[in-house]
N, C-alpha and C positions, 0 to 999 in steps of 0.2 A: 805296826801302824804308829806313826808320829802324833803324839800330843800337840794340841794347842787349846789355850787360856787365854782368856783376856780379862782384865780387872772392871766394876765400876761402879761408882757410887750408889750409897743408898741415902734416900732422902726423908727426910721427917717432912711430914706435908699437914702440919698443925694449924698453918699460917703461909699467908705470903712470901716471908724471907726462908725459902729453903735452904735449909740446913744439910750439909751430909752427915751424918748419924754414921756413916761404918763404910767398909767396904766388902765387895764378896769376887770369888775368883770364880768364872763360871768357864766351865768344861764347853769347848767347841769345836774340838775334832768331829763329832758328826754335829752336823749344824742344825738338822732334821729335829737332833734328839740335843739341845741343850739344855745342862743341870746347871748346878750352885753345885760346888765342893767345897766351899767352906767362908766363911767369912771373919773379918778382920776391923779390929779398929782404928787402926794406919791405911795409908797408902802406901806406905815404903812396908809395913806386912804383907799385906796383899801380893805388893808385887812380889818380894821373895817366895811367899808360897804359890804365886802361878808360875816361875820360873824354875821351881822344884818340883811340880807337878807334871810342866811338860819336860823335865828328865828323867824321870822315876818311867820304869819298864813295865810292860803289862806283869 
């Protein structure tokens, strides 16, 4: 079965001017059942690690 991820923000919501505070890659091969696998302080991390997760083999 093929992987897919997609990345997307995480917001501090202290206040009005939302902030993104991090990012997370979350697991959506079954859509049913979507996780977090990990989160990141970049957007260019993120996206390296969702693009290494949907290569990586069961």
């Amino acid at each position: 079965m093929s992987r897919q991820a997609r990345i997307e923000p995480v917001f501090a919501a202290k206040d009005l001017n939302d902030k993104i505070t991090g990012w997370v890659v979350i697991d959506e091969s079954q859509p049913e059942n979507e996780n977090v696998v990990s989160e990141h302080e970049s957007q260019a991390e993120a996206i390296r690690a969702a693009e290494e997760f949907e290569q990586c083999e069961d």
